[in-house]
C-alpha positions, 0 to 999 in steps of 0.5 A, a space after each residue: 903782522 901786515 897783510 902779507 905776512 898772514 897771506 903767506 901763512 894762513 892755511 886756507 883749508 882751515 879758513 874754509 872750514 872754519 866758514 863752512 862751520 859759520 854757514 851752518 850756524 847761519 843757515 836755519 835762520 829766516 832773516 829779512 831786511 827787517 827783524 829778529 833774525 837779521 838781529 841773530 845773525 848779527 849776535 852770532 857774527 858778533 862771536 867772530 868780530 865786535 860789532 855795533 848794532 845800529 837801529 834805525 826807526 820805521 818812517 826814517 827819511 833816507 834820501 828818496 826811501 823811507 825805512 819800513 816797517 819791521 817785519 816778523 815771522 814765527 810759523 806759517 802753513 797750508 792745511 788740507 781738510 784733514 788738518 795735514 800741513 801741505 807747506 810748512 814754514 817749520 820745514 824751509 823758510 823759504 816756504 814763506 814769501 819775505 815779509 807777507 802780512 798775518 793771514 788767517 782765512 780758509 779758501 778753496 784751491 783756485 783762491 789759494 792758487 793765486 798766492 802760490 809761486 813755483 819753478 816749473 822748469 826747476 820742479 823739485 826746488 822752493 824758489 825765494 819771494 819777497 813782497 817788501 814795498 807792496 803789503 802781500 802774502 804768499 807761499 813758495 813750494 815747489 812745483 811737484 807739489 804744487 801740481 800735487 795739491 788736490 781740491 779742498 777747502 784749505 786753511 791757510 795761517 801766516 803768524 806774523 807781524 808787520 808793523 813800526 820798529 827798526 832797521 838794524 844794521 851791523 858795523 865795525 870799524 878797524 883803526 889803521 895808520 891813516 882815516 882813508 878807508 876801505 870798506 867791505 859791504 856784506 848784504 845779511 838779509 836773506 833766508 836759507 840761500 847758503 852762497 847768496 848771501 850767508 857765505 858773504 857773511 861768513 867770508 866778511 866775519 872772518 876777514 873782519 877776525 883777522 884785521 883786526 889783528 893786523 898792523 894796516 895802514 887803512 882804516 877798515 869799515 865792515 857793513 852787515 846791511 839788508 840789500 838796497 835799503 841798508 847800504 841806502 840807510 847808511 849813506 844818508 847818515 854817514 855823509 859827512 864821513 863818506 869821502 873818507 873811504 878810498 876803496 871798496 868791495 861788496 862781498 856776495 856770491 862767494 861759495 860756488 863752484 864758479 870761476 871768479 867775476 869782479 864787476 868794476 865800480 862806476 869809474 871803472 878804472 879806480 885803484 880797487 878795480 886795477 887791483 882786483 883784475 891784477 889778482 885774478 889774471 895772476 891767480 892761475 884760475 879762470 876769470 871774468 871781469 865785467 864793467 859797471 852796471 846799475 843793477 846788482 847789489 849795493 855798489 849801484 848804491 855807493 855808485 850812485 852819481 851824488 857818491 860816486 865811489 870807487 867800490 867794486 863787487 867780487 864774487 863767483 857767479 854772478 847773482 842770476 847766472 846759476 840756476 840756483 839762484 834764489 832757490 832752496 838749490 842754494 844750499 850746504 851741496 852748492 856751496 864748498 869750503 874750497 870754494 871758501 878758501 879760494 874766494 877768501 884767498 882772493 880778497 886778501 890779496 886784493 887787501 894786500 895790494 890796496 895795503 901796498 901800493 905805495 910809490 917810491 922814489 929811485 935814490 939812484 936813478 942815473 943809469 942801473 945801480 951796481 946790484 951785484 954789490 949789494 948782494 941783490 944778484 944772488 938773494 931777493 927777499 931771502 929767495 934764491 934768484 932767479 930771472 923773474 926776481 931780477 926783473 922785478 927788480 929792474 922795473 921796480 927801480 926803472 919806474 921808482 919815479 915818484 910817479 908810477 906806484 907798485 901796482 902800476 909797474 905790476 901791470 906795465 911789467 906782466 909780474 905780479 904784484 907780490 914779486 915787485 912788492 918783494 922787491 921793492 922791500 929788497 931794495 929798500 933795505 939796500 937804500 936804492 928806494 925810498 918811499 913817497 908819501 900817501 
């Protein structure tokens, strides 16, 4: 089966829920960009696709950075004088801001005050703090509570460690027809924030389940990396083979009820950026397509000026633009299976394209071929005609040239992609195309 053919057939309402279900398992886990929990997730991906769990060593040399240390976390809380638990890890894990040093100590409220963060505009949520560079500690609560927090002596306790270990990153590869390759990068390091990022978890596993099934003709590399430092980490040790890789999309922010954004890799006019821009203009829904900038997720990595590849970002709402962002609201009522499905609907038809996107060679281009004779007048592709069919058709030959590939004459034409791949496929089979090669 190619990619089309499970595009035409998936039920997308299973795929949805079959994410959402994935979410759930994933969820409760306090990962970092460091530790035992990016490593459970990574386990629990590894039911859906065979991954290979690299570990990279603390004071490895990548490029400007230096992988840190490992960081690990099992309870952490504020207690009042009466020994009841004020913030609590155990509750939410966001309690807890990302990789804060052990702490033992007993202090009074002002003390303890310049260790706290809230949202006072959002006063019911816990927002997300992380202190990755910079040796720290703090609780995150919300701000109803915090305003709640009497005068007291409090004692305050993070059992955790920081110290030499590894950087784990989680990567599969799904051998196609040729060594070009596209690349999916999926940032697994944050806590309990269902849409930023563990729905691109659960969207890049089960694509990863389905090509693996798949006859392709690209060859598929699928990253579960922590943000910034794993895409960093994995370009300094995979150089040599990065010019392999001809199309790319980082996966995030993939769950909410948004409409769907592709910001554009740094050349800006690249084939994944063509292909994902022709299948949100002819999704039917809203969309928003933004140009490049060096600041988001890891495309800012894999664009950088020493590489330079053509790797785009599909997702809803962009990271920031939702209140929700960074907060316990990002959670299982933000993110919706139909939501899901529609995001992973998406990326397969930019698969699918990118898949396709052949050039072909018109076998009779002196003046129109007779399509009547051929039978390409009353069926395309087993579809009764119509007017779009024929026209589809009639570019498809006009621009066989060996010069314009399907996607161009998608967009020169106004129709989509799946109706000049169809009829190219149709005037194959008549002997009125034959195929370039790659």
């Amino acid at each position: 089966m190619e990619i089309h053919e499970l595009k035409m057939s998936i039920d997308l309402n299973m795929a949805g829920q079959e994410m959402n279900k994935l979410i759930h398992k994933l969820y409760p886990i306090c990962r970092s960009i460091t530790g035992n929990g990016f490593r459970q997730t990574l386990r629990i991906v590894r039911e859906y696709i065979p991954l290979t769990m690299h570990e990279i060593p603390t004071g490895t040399r990548v490029f400007d950075w230096t992988v840190p240390k490992e960081w690990n976390i099992n309870d952490a809380y504020v207690k009042d004088s009466k020994g009841e638990r004020k913030i609590n890890f155990r509750e939410s894990n966001l309690h807890v801001m990302g990789y804060s040093v052990p702490v033992q100590s007993r202090m009074s409220l002002s003390e303890l005050k310049k260790h706290l963060h809230t949202l006072p505009d959002h006063p019911d949520w816990i927002p997300y703090r992380t202190s990755y560079y910079k040796e720290d500690w703090g609780f995150c609560l919300s701000h109803n509570k915090f305003r709640n927090l009497k005068e007291d002596t409090y004692e305050v306790f993070i059992d955790s460690t920081l110290e030499d270990g590894y950087l784990t990153y989680g990567e599969y590869f799904v051998k196609g027809q040729t060594t070009q390759e596209i690349l999916l990068s999926c940032h697994a390091c944050h806590p309990s924030l269902c849409n930023d990022n563990v729905a691109g978890i659960a969207l890049t596993s089960l694509l990863g389940k389905y090509l693996s099934a798949l006859s392709l003709r690209y060859s598929y590399r699928i990253l579960f990396i922590p943000g910034t430092i794993g895409s960093i980490t994995w370009l300094s040790l995979n150089e040599a083979i990065v010019s392999n890789i001809k199309h790319g999309l980082v996966v995030t922010c993939v769950g909410d009820p948004g409409m769907a954004t592709y910001k554009r890799s740094r050349i800006g006019n690249a084939e994944i950026d063509i292909a994902a821009e022709h299948v949100l203009k002819h999704s039917g829904n809203s969309y928003k397509v933004v140009g490049f900038s060096p600041y988001g997720y890891d495309e800012r990595q894999y664009c950088s000026p020493g590489f330079n590849l053509p790797v785009g970002c599909l997702q809803r709402t962009p990271h920031g633009e939702y209140p929700e962002y960074h907060t316990s609201a990002d959670n299982f009522d933000f993110v919706k299976p139909e939501y899901l499905a529609d995001s992973f609907s998406k990326y397969l038809s930019v698969l699918n394209i990118l898949e396709n996107n052949k050039s072909y060679l018109n076998t009779n281009p002196k003046c129109e071929p007779q399509l009547g004779k051929r039978g390409l007048y009353t069926t395309t592709g087993g579809k009764s005609h119509t007017v779009a069919d024929q026209m589809a058709l009639l570019w498809t030959l006009n621009l066989s040239d060996g010069r314009h590939t399907l996607l161009d004459i998608a967009k020169k034409s106004e129709i989509c992609f799946d109706k000049i791949h169809e009829a190219s496929r149709s005037l194959l089979k008549t002997g009125l195309l034959e195929e370039q090669g790659l």
